[in-house]
Every structure is written in structure tokens, then in C-alpha cells.
N, CA, C and O atoms as CSV, one atom per row, in Angstrom:
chain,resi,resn,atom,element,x,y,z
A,1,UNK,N,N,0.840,-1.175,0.000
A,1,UNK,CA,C,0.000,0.000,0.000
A,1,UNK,C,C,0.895,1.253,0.000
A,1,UNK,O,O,1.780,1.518,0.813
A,2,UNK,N,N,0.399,2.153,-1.331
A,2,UNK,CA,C,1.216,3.456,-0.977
A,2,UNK,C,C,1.079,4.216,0.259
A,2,UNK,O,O,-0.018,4.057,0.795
A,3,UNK,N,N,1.989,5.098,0.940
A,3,UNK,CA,C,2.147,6.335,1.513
A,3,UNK,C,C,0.921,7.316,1.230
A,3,UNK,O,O,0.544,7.914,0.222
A,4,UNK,N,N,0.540,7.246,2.312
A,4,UNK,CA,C,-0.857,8.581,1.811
A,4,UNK,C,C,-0.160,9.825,2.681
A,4,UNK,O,O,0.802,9.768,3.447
A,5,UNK,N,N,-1.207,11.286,2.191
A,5,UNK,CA,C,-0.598,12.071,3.118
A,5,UNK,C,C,-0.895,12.183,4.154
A,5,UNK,O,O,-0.373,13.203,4.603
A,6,UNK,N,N,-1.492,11.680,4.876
A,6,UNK,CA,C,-2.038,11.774,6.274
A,6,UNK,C,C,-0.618,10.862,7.490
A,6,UNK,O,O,-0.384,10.990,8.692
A,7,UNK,N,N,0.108,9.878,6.244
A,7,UNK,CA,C,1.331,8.993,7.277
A,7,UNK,C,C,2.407,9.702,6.918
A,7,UNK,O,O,3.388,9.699,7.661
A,8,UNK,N,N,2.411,10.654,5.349
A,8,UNK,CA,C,3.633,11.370,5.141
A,8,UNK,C,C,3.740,12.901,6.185
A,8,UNK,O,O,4.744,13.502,6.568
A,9,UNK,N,N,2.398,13.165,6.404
A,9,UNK,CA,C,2.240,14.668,7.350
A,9,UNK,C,C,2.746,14.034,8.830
A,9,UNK,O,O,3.545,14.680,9.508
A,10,UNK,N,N,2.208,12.671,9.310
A,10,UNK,CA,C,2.723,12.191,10.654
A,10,UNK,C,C,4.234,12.160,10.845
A,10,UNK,O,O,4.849,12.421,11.879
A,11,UNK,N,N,4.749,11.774,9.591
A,11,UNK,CA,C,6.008,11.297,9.809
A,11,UNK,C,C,7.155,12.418,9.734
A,11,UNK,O,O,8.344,12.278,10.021
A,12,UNK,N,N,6.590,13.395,9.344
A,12,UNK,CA,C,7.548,14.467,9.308
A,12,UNK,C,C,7.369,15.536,10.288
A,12,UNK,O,O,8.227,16.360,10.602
A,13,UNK,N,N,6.012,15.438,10.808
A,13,UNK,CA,C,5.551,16.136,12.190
A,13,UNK,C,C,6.637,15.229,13.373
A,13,UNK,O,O,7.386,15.787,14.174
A,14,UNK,N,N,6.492,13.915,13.233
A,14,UNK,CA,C,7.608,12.915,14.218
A,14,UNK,C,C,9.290,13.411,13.894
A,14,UNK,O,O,9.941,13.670,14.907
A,15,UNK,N,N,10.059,13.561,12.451
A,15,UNK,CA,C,11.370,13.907,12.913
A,15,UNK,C,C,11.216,15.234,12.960
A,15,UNK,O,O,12.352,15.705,13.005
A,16,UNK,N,N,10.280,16.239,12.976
A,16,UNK,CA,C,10.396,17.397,13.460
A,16,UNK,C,C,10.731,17.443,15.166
A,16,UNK,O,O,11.641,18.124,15.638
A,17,UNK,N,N,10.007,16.767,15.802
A,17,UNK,CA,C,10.188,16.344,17.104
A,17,UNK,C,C,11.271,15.895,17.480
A,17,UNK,O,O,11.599,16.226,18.620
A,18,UNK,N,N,12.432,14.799,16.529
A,18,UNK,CA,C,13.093,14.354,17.007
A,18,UNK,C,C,14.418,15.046,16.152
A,18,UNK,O,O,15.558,14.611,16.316
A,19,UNK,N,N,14.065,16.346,15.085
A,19,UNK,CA,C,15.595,16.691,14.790
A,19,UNK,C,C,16.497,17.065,15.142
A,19,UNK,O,O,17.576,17.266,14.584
A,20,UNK,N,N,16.086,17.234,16.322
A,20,UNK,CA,C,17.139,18.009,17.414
A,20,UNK,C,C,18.313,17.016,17.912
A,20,UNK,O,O,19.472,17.369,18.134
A,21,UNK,N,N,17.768,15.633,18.054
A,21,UNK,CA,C,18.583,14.234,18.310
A,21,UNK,C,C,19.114,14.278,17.220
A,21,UNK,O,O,20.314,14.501,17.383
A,22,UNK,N,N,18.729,14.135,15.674
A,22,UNK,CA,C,19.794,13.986,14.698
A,22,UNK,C,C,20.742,14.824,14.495
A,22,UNK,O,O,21.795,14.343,14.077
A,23,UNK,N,N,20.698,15.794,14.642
A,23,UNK,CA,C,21.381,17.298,14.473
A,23,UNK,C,C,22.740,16.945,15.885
A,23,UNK,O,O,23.864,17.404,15.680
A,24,UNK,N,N,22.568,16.415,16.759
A,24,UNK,CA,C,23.255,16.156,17.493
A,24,UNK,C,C,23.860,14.950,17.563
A,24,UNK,O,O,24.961,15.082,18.097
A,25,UNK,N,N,23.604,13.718,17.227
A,25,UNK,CA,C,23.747,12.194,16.758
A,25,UNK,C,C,24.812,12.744,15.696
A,25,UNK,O,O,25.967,12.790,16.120
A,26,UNK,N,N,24.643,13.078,14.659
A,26,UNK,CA,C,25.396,13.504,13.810
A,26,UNK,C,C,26.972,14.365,13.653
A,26,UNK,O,O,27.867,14.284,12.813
A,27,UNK,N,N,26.763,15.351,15.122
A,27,UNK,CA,C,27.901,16.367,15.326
A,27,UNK,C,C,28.481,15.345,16.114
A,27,UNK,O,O,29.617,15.119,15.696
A,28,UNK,N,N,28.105,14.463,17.309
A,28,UNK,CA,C,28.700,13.800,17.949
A,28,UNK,C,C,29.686,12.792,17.171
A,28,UNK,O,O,30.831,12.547,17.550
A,29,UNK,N,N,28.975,12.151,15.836
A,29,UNK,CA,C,30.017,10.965,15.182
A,29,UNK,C,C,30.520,11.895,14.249
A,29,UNK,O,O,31.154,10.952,13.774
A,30,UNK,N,N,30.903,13.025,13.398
A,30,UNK,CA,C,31.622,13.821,13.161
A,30,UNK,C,C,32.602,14.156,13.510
A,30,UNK,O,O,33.607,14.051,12.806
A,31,UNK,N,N,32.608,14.740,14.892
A,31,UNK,CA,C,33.574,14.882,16.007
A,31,UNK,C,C,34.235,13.688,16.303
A,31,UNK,O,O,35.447,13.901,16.287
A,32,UNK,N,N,33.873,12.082,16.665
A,32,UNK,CA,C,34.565,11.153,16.090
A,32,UNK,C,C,35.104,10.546,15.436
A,32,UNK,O,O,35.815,9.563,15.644
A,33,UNK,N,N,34.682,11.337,14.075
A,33,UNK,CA,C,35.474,10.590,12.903
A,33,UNK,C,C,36.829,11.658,12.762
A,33,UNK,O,O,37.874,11.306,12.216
A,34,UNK,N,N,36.619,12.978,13.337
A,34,UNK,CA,C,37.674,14.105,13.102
A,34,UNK,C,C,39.010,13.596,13.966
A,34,UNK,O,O,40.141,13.811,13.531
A,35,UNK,N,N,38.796,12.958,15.129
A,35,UNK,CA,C,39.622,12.584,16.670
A,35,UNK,C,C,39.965,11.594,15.931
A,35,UNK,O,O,40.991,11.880,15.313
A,36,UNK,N,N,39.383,10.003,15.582
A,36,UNK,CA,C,39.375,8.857,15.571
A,36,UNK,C,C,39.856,8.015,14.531
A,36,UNK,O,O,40.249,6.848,14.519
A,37,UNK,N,N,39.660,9.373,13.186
A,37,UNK,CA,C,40.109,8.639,11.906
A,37,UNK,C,C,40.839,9.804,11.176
A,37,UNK,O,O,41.635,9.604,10.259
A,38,UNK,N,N,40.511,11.027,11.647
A,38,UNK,CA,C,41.516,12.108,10.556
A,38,UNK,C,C,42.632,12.009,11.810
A,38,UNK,O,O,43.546,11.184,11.826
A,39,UNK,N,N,42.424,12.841,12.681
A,39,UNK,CA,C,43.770,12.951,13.140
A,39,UNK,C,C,44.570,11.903,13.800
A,39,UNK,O,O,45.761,12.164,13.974
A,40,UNK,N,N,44.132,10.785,14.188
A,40,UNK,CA,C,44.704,9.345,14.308
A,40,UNK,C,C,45.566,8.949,13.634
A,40,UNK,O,O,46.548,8.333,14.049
A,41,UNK,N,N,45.302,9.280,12.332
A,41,UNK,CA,C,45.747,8.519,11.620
A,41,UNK,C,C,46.792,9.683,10.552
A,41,UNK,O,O,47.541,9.220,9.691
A,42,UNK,N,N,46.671,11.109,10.790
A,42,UNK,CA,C,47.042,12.047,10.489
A,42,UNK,C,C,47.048,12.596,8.376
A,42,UNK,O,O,47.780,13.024,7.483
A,43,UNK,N,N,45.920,12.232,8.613
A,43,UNK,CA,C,45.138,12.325,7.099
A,43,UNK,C,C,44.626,13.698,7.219
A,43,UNK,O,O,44.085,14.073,8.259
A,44,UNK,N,N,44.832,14.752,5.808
A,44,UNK,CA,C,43.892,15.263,5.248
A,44,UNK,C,C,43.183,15.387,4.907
A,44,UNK,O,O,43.073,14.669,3.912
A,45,UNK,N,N,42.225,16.071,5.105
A,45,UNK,CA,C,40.526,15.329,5.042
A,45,UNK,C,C,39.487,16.254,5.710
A,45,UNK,O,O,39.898,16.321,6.868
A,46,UNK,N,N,38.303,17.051,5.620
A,46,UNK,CA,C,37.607,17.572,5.906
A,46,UNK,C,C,36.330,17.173,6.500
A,46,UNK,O,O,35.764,16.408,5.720
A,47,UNK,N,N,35.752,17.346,7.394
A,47,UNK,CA,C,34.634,16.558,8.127
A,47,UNK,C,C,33.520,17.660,8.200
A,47,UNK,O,O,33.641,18.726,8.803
A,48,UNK,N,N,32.418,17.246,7.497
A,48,UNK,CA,C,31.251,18.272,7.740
A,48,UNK,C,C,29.839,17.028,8.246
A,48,UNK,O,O,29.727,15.811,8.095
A,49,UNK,N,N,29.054,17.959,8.805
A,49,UNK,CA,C,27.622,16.873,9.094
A,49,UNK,C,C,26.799,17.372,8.680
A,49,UNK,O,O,27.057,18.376,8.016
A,50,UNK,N,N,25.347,16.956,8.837
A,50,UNK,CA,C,24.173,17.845,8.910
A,50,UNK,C,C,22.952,16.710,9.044
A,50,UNK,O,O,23.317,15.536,9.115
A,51,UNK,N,N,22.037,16.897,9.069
A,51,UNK,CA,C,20.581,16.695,9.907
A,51,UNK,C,C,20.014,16.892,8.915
A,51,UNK,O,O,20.037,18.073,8.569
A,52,UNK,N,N,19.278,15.952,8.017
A,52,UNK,CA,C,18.123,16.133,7.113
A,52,UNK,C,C,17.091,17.212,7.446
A,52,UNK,O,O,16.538,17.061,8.536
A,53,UNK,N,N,16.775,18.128,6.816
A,53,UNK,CA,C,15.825,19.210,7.111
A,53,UNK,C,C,14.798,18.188,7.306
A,53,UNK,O,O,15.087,16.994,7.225
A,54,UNK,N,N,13.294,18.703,7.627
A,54,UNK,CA,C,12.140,18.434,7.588
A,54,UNK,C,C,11.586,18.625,6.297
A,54,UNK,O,O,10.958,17.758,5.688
A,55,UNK,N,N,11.826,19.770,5.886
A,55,UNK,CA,C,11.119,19.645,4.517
A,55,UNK,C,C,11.691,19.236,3.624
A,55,UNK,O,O,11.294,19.629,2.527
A,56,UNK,N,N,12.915,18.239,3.652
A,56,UNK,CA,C,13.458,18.031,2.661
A,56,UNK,C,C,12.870,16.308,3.202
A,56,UNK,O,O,12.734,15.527,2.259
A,57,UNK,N,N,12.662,15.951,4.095
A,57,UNK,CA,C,12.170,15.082,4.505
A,57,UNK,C,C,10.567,14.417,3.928
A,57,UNK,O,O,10.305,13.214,3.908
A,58,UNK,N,N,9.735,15.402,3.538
A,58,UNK,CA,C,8.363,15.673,2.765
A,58,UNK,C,C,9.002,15.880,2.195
A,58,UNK,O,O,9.936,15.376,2.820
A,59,UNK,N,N,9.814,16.618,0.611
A,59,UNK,CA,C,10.167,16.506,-0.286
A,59,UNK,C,C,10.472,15.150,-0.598
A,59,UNK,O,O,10.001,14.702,-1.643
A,60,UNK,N,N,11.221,14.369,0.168
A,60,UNK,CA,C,11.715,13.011,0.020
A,60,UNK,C,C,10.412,12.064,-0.270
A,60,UNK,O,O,9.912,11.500,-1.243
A,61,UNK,N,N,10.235,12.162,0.670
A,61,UNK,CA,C,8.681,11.227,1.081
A,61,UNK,C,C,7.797,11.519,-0.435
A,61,UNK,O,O,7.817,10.798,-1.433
A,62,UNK,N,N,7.306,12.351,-0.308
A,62,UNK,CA,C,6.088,12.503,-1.223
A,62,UNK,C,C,7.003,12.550,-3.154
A,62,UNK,O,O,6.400,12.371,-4.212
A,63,UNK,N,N,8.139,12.769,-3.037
A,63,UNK,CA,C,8.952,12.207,-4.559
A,63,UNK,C,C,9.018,10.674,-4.947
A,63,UNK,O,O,8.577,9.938,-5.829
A,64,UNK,N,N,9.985,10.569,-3.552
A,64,UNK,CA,C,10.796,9.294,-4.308
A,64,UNK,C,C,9.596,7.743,-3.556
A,64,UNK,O,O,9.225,6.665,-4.022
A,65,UNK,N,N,9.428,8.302,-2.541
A,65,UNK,CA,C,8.642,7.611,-1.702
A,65,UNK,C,C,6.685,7.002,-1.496
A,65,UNK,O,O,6.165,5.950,-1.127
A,66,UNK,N,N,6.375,7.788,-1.776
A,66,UNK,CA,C,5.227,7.995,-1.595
A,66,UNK,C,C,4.897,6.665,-2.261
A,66,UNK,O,O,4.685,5.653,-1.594
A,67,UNK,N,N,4.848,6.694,-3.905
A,67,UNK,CA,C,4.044,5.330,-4.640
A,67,UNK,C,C,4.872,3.869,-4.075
A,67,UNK,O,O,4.507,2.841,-4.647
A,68,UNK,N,N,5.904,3.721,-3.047
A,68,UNK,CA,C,6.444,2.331,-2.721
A,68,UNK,C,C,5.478,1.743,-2.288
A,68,UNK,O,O,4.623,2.203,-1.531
A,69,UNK,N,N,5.541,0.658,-2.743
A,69,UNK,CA,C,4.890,-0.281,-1.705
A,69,UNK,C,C,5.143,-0.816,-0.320
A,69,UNK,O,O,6.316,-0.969,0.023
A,70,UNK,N,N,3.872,-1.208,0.766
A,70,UNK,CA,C,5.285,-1.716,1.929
A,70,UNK,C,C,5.279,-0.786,2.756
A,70,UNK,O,O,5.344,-0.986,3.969
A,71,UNK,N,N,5.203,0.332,2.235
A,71,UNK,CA,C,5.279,1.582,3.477
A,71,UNK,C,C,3.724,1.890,3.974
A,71,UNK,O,O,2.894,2.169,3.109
A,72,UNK,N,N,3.350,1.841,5.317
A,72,UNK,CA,C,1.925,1.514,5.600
A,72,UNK,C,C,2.120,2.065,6.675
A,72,UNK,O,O,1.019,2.183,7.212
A,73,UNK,N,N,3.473,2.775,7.768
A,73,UNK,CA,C,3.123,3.156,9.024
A,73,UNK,C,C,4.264,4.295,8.975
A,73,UNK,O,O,5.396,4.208,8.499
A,74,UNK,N,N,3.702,5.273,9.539
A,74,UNK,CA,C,5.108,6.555,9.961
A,74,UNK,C,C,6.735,5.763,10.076
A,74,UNK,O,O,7.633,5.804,9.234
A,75,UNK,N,N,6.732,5.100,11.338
A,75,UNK,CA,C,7.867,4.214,11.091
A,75,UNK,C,C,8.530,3.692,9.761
A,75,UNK,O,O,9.651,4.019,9.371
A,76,UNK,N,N,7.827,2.990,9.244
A,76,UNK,CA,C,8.428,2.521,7.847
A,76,UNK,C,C,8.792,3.394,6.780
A,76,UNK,O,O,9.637,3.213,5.903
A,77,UNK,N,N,7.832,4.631,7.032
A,77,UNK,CA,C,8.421,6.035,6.203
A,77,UNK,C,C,9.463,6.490,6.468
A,77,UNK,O,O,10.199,6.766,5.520
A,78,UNK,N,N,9.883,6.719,7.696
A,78,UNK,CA,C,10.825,7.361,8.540
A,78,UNK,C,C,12.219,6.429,7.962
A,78,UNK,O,O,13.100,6.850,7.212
A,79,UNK,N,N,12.114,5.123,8.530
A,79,UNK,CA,C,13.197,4.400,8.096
A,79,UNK,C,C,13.447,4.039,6.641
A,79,UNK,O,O,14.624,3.893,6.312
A,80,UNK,N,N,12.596,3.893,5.820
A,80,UNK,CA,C,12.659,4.540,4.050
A,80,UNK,C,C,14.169,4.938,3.642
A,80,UNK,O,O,14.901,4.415,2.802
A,81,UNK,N,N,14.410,6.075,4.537
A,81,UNK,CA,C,15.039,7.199,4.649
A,81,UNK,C,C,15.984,7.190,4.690
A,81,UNK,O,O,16.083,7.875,5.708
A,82,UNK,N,N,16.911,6.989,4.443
A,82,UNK,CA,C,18.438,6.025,4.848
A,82,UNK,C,C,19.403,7.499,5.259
A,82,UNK,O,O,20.468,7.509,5.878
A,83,UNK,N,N,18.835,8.395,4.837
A,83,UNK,CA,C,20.225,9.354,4.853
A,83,UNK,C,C,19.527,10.474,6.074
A,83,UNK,O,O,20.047,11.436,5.508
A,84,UNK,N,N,19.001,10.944,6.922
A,84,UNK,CA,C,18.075,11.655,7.884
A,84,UNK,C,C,19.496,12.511,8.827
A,84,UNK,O,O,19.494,13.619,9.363
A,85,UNK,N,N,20.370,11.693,8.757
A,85,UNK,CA,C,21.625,12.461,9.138
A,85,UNK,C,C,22.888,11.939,8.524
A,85,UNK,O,O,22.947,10.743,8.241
A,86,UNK,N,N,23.741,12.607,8.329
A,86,UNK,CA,C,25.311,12.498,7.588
A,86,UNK,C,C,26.353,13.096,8.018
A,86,UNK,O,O,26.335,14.185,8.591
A,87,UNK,N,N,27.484,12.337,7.740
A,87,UNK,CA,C,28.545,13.119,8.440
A,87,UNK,C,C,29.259,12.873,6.752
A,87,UNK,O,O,28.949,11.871,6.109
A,88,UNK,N,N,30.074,13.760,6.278
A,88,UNK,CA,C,31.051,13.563,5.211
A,88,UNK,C,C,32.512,13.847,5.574
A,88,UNK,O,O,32.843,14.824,6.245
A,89,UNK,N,N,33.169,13.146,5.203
A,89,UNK,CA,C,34.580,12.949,5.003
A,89,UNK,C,C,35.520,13.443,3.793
A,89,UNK,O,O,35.912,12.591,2.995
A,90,UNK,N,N,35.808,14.469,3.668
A,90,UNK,CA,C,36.680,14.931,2.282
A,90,UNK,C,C,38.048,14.399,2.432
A,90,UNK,O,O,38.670,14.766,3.429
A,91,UNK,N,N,38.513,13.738,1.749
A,91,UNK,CA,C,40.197,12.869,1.554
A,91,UNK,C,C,40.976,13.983,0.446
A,91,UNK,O,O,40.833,13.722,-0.749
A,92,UNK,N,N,41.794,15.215,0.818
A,92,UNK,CA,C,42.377,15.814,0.170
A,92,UNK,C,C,42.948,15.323,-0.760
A,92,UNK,O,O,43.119,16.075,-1.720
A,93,UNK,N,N,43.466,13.904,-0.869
A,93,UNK,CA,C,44.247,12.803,-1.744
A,93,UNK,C,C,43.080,11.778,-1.619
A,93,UNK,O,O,42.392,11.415,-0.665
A,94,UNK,N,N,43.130,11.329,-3.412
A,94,UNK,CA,C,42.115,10.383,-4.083
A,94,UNK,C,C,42.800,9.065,-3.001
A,94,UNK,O,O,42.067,8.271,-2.411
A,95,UNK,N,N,44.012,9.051,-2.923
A,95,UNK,CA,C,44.738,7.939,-2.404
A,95,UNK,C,C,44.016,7.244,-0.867
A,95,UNK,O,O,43.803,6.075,-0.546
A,96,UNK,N,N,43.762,8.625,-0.105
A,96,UNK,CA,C,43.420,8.441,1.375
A,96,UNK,C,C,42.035,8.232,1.169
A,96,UNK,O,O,41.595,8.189,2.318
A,97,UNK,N,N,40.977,8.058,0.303
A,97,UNK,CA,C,39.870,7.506,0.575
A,97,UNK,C,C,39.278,5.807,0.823
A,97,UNK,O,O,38.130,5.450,1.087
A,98,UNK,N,N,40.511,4.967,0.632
A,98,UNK,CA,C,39.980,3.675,0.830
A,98,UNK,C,C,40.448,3.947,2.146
A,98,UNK,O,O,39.507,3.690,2.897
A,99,UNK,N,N,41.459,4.350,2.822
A,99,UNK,CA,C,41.988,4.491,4.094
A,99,UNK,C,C,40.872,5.077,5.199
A,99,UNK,O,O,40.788,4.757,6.385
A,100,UNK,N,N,40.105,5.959,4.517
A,100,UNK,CA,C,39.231,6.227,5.521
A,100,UNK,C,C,38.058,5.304,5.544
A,100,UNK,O,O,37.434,5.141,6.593
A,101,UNK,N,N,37.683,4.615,4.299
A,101,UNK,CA,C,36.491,3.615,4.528
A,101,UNK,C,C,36.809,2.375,5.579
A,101,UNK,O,O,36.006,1.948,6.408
A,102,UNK,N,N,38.485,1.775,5.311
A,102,UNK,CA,C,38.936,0.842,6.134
A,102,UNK,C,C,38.772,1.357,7.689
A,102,UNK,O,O,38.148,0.709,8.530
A,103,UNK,N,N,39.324,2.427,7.912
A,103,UNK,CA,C,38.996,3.295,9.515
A,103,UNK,C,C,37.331,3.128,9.662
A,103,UNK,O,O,36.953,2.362,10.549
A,104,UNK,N,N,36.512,3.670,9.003
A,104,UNK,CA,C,35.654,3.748,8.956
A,104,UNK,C,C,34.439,2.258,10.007
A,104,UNK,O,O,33.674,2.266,10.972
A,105,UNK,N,N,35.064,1.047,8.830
A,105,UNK,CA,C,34.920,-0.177,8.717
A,105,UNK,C,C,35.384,-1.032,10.755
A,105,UNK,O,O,34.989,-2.034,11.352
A,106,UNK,N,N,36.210,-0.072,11.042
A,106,UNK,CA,C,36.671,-0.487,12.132
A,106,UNK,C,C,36.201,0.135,13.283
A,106,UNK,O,O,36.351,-0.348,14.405
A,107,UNK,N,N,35.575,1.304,13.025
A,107,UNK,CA,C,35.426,2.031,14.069
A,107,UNK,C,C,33.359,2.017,14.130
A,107,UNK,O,O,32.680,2.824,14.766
A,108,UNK,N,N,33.038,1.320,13.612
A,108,UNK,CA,C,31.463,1.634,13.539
A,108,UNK,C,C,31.082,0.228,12.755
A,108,UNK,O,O,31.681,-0.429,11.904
A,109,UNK,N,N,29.536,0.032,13.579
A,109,UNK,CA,C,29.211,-0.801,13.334
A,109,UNK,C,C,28.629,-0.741,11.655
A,109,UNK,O,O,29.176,-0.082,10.771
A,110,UNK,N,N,27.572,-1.474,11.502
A,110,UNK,CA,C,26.833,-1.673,10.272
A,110,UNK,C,C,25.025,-1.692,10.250
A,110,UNK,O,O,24.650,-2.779,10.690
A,111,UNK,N,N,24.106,-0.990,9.946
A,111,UNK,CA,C,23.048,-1.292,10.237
A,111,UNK,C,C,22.248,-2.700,10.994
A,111,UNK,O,O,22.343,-3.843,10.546
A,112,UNK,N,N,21.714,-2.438,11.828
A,112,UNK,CA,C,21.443,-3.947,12.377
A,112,UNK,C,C,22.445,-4.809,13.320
A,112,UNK,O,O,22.184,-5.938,13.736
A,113,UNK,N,N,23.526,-4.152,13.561
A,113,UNK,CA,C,24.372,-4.864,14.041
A,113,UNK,C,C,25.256,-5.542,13.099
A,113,UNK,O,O,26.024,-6.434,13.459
A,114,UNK,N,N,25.175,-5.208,12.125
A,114,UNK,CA,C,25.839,-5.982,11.072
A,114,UNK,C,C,27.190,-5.406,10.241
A,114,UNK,O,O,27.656,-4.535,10.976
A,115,UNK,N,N,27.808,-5.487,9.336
A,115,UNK,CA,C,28.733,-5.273,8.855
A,115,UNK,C,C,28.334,-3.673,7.823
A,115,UNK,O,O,27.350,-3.403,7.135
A,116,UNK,N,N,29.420,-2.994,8.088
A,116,UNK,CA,C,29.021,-1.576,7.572
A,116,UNK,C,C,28.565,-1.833,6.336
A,116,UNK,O,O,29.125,-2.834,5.891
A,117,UNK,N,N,27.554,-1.220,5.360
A,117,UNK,CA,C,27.446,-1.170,4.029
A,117,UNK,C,C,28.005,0.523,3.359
A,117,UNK,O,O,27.699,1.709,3.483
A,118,UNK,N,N,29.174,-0.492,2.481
A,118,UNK,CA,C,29.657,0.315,1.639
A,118,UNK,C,C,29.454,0.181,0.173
A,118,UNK,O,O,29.719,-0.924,-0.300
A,119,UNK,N,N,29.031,1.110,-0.631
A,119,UNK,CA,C,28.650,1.911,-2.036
A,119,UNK,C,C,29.477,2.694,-2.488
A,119,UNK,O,O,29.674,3.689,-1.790
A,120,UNK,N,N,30.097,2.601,-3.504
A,120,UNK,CA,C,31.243,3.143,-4.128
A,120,UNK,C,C,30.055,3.722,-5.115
A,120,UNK,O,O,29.173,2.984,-5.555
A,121,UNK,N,N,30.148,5.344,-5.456
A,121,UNK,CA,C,29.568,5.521,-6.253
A,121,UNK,C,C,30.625,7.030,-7.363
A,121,UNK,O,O,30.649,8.257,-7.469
A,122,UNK,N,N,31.373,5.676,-7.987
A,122,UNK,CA,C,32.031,6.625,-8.971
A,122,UNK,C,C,31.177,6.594,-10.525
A,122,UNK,O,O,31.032,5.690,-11.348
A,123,UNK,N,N,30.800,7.731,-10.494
A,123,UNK,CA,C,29.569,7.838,-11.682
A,123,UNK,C,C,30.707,8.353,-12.957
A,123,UNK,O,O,31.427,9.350,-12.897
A,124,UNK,N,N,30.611,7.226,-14.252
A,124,UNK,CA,C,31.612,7.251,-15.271
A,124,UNK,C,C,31.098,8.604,-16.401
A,124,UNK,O,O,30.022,8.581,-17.000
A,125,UNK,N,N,31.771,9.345,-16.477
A,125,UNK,CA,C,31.297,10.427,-17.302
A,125,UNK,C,C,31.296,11.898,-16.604
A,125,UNK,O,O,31.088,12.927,-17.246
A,126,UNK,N,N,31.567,11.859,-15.142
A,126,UNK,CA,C,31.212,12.618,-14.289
A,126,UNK,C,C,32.364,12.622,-13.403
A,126,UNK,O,O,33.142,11.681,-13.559
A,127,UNK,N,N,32.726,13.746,-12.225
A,127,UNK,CA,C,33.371,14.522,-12.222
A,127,UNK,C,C,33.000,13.732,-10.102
A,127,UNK,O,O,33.716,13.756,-9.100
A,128,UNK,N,N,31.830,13.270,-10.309
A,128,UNK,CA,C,31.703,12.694,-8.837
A,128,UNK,C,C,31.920,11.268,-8.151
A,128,UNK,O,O,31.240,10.247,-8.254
A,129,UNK,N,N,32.970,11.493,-7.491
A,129,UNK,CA,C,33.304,10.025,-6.717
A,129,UNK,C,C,33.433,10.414,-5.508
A,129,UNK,O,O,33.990,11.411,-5.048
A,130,UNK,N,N,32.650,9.204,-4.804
A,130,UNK,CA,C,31.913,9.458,-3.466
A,130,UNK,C,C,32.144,7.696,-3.300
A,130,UNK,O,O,32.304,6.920,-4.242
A,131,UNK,N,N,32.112,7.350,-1.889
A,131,UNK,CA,C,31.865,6.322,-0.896
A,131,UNK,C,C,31.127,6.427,-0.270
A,131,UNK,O,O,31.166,7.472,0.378
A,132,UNK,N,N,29.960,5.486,0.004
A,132,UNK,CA,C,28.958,6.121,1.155
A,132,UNK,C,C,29.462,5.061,2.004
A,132,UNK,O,O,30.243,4.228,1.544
A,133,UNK,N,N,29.014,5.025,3.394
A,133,UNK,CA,C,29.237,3.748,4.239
A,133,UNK,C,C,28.279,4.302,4.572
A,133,UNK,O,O,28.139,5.522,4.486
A,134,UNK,N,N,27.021,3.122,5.237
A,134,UNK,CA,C,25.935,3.455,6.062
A,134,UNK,C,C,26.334,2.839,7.609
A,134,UNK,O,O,26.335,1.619,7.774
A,135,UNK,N,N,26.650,3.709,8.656
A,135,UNK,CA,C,26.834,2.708,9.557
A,135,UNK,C,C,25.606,2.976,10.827
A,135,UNK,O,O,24.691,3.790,10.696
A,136,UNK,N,N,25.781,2.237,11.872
A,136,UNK,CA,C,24.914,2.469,13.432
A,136,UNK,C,C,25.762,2.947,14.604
A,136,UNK,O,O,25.246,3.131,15.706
């Protein structure tokens, strides 16, 4: 069953409530990855975070989201969502970016308790190469 708006208005009324935890969840493992994996390890590298807006949250929802199937409760919208907070890692050298996924890999778990998921997303034609790791 699709997303109606009555679970997409709940669900963004809910991380409105709770963006204040992501906004902070986020600066906190930032600040760990700056201590734990840049200067540890004494890499160049830039660390920024941020906290999914709310309305980018309803932007999300009602785009990419809305016609899925499967999504039937605020919760399941919410978690949809994979990206609600981020921390990024800039590797001044192309070289130091597997180095930080391996740090990465060691220092944080993986959704579920499980093994981090990493996505290499070097798009051929284009100018953007990125690693995501999703971790917990």
C-alpha cells in the first residue's frame, strides 16, 4: 500500500520532534570521525555533518517515496530514509579515501548490528566520486 498524506504529514511532524537528536547524533560521530580517523591517523581530510531538514524530509517522502509499496506506518516512512543524518569525510588525496572507509569499517558498526554497508559511487562520465558507508 502506498504512503498517503495523512502517514507522510505524521512522519515528518515525528522527525520534526526528534531533529534536534539527529542534528546532534550527527555532530557527535563527526567529532569522532575528526579525533578517531583524521587525526589518528594524520590524514587530510575535511569533516562536515548535517541533519536532514524536515522539509526536505516531505520533499523526500512525497517524490521518491510515496508510490512504494510496503510503506503503511510513519515508522516505515521514517526508516525509508536512509540518509536523515550524515557526516562527510573529504580525503584531500584520491589515495586516502579507501583508508578512511577501512577506519571507517573499524570504528562503527553496520546497520542492524551488522557489517558496515559500503557503495562506491564513482559515476563514469562525471566529475563525482563518493563512498557512502551506512553505519549504526
Amino acid at each position: 500500500m502506498p504512503l498517503s498524506d495523512e502517514t507522510i504529514g505524521s512522519a515528518v511532524n515525528q522527525y520534526r520532534r526528534e531533529f534536534d537528536c539527529y542534528e546532534k547524533l550527527c555532530k557527535f560521530v563527526a567529532a569522532k570521525c575528526e579525533r578517531e580517523i583524521i587525526r589518528a591517523n594524520a590524514l587530510r581530510a575535511g569533516v562536515t555533518s548535517r541533519a536532514k531538514t524536515p522539509t526536505k524530509v516531505l520533499g523526500k517522502l512525497q517524490k521518491k517515496y510515496m508510490h512504494e509499496g510496503g510503506l503503511n506506518t510513519v515508522a516505515d516512512a521514517l526508516r525509508r530514509v536512509s540518509d536523515l543524518a550524515g557526516v562527510r569525510i573529504s580525503t584531500y588525496l584520491e589515495a586516502d579515501r579507501d583508508r578512511v572507509v577501512q577506519e571507517i569499517t573499524k570504528l562503527f558498526d553496520g546497520p542492524n548490528g551488522g557489517p558496515v554497508v559500503i557503495e562506491k559511487k564513482d559515476k563514469v562520465g562525471t566529475l563525482y566520486r563518493a563512498t557512502h558507508c551506512q553505519v549504526a
